[in-house]
C-alpha positions as CSV (number, residue, x, y, z in Angstrom):
1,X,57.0,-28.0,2.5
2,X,56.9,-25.3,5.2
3,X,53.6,-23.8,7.2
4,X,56.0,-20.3,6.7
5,X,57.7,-19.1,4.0
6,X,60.4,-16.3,3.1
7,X,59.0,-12.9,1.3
8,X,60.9,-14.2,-1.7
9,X,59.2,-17.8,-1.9
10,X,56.0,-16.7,-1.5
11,X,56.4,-14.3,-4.3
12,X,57.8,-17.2,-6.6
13,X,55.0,-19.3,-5.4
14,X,52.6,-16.9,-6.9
15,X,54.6,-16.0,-10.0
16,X,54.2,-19.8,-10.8
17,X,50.5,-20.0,-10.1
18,X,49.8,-17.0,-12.2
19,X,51.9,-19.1,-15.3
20,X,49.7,-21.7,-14.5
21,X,46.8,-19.8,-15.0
22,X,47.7,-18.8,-18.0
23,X,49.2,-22.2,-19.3
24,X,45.0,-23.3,-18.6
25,X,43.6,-20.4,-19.9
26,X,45.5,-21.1,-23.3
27,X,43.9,-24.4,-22.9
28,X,40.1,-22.7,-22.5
29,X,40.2,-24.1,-18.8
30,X,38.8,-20.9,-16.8
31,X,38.7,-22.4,-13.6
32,X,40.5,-24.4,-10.7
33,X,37.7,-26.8,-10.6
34,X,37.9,-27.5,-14.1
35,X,42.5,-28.2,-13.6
36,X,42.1,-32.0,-13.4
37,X,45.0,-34.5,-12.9
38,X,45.0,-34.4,-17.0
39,X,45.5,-30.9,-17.3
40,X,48.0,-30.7,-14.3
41,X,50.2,-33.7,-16.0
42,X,50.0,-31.5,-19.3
43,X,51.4,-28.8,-17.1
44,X,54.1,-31.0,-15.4
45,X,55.2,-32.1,-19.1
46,X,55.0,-28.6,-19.8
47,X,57.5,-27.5,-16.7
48,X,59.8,-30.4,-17.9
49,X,60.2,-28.9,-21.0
50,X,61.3,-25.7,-19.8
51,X,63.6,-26.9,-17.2
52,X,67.2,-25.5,-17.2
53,X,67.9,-27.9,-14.3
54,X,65.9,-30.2,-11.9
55,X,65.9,-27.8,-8.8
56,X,64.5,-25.2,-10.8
57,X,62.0,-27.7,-12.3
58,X,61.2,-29.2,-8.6
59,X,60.8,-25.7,-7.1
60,X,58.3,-24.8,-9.5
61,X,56.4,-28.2,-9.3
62,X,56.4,-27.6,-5.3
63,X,54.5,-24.2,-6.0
64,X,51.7,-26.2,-7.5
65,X,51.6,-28.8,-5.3
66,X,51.1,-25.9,-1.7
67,X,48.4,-24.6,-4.5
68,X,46.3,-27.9,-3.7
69,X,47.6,-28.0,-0.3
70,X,46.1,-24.7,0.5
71,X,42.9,-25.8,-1.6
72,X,42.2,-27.9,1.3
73,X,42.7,-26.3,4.1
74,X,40.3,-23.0,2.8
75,X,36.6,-23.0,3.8
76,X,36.0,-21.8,0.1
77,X,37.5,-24.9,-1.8
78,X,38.7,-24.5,-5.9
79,X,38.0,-28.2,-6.4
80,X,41.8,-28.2,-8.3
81,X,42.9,-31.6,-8.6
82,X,45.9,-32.9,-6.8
83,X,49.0,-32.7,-8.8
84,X,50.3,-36.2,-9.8
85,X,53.9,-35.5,-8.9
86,X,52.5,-35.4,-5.2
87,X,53.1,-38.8,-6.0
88,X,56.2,-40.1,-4.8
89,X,56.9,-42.4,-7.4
90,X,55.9,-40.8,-10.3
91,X,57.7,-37.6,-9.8
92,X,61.0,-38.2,-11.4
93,X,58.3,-38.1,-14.2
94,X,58.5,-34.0,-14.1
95,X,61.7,-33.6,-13.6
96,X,64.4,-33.2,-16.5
97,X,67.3,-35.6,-17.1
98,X,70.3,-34.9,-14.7
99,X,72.9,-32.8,-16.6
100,X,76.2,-33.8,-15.3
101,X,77.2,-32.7,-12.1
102,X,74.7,-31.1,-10.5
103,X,74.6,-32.0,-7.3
104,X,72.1,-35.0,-8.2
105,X,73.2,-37.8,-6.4
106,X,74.4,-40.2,-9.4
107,X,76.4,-42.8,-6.9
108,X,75.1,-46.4,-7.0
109,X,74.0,-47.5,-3.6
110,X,76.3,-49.5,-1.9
111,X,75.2,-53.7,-2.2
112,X,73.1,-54.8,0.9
113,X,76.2,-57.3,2.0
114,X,78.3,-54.5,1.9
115,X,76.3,-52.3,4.1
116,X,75.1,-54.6,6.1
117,X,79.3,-55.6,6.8
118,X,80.1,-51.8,7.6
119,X,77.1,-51.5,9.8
120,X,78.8,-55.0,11.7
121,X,81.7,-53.1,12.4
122,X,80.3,-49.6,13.2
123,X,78.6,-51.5,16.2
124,X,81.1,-53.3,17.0
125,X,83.6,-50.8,17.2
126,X,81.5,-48.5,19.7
127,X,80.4,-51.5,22.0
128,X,84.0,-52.9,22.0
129,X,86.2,-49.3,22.0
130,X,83.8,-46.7,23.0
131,X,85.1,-46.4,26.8
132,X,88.8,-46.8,25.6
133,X,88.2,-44.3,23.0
134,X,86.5,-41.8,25.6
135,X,88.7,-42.3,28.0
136,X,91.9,-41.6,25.7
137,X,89.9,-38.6,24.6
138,X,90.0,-37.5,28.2
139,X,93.4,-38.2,29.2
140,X,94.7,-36.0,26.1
141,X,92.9,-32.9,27.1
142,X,94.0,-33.6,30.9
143,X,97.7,-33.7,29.2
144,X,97.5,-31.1,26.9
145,X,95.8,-28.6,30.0
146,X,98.0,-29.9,32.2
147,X,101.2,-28.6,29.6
148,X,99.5,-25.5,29.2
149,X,99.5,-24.6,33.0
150,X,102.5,-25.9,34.3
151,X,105.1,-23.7,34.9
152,X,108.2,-23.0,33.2
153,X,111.7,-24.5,35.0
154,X,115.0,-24.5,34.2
155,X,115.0,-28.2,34.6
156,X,112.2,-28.0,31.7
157,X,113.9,-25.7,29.6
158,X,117.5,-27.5,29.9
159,X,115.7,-31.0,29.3
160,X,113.9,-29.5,26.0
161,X,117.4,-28.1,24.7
162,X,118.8,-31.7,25.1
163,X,115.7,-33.3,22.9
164,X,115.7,-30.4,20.2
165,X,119.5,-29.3,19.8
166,X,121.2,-32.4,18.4
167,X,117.7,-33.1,15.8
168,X,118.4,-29.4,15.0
169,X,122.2,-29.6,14.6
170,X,121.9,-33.2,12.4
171,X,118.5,-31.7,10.7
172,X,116.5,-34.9,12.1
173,X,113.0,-34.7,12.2
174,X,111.1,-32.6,14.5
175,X,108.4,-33.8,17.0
176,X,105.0,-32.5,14.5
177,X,101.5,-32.4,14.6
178,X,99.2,-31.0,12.2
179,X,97.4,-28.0,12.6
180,X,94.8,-26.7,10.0
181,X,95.4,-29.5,7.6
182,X,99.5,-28.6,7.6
183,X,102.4,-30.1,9.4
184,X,103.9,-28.2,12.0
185,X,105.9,-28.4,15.2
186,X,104.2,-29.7,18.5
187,X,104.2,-27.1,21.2
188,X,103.0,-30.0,24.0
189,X,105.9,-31.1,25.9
190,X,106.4,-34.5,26.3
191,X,108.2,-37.2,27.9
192,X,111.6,-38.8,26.0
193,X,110.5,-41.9,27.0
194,X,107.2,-41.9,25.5
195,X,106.4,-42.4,22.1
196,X,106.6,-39.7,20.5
197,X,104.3,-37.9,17.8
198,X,104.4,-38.0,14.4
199,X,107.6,-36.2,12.7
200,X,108.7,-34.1,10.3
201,X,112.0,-32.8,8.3
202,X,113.6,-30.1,9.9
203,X,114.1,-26.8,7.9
204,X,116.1,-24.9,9.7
């Protein structure tokens, strides 16, 4: 519930409260004063009914519900009741049965024990490996700065040859990373000696 609304929710807001004038006047209820929590369930019922899908059901339920909110706040009251899906609780009441993948949350909730386990963990693994974590984080952007601004030698250049050439010639795996959800071949430069990154086939 927002204080300010878009152009185009203010004008379904009062599309909805002119249906519901009408869904009372049908009912020979001329006034505000006279929409009691009966007549608003009836129209909640009624909403339900007509539902394609819960959101559209929910959005027009909320329209009601800043009716009543506006109710108080005016120095010229209606008297309309409050809607009794302002309830927590009892609105799933108004809304229409989920109809398969609708972006409804249908997943059970994980067991307490289970949660309560992962929870363990997540603390433990920040207050063990947070500053290892960090400063690994750190030391690879140092590195992968650092092989961005060095300058090219032919030291460099001879010693790349001699790593790539013979995994080239025998179409062994190439020194990879993945970049944009793809396998491709790492452009840092570094050491033989260090373990390298993670690999992939050669294709000429």
């Amino acid at each position: 519930m927002r204080s300010r609304l878009a152009a185009s929710t203010i004008a379904s807001t009062v599309t909805q409260w002119i249906d519901l004038a009408r869904f009372l006047h049908r009912r020979r209820i001329c006034t505000l004063a006279d929409a009691d929590t009966a007549a608003l369930h009836a129209y909640g019922l009624h909403l339900k009914a007509d539902a394609t899908d819960r959101r559209t059901a929910r959005g027009k339920l909320r329209a009601i519900s800043r009716l009543y909110a506006y109710d108080q706040l005016t120095t010229h009251p209606t008297g309309i009741a409050r809607p009794p899906w302002d309830v927590e609780e009892l609105a799933d009441d108004y809304l229409p049965q989920q109809r398969g993948g609708g972006g409804e949350n249908t997943t059970e909730p994980l067991a307490t024990a289970t949660i309560a386990s992962l929870l363990t963990w997540s603390l433990r693994l920040v207050e063990d490996l947070a500053d290892d974590i960090l400063g690994a984080a750190s030391a690879a952007k140092r590195l992968a700065a650092d092989a961005r601004t060095n300058p090219t030698t032919g030291s460099g250049a001879a010693a790349l040859e001699q790593l790539l050439l013979p995994l080239l010639t025998s179409g062994a795996p190439l020194p990879a990373t993945t970049r944009r959800g793809r396998p491709a071949v790492a452009r840092t430069w570094w050491s033989p000696a260090s373990p390298a990154p993670r690999s992939t086939r050669s294709t000429g």
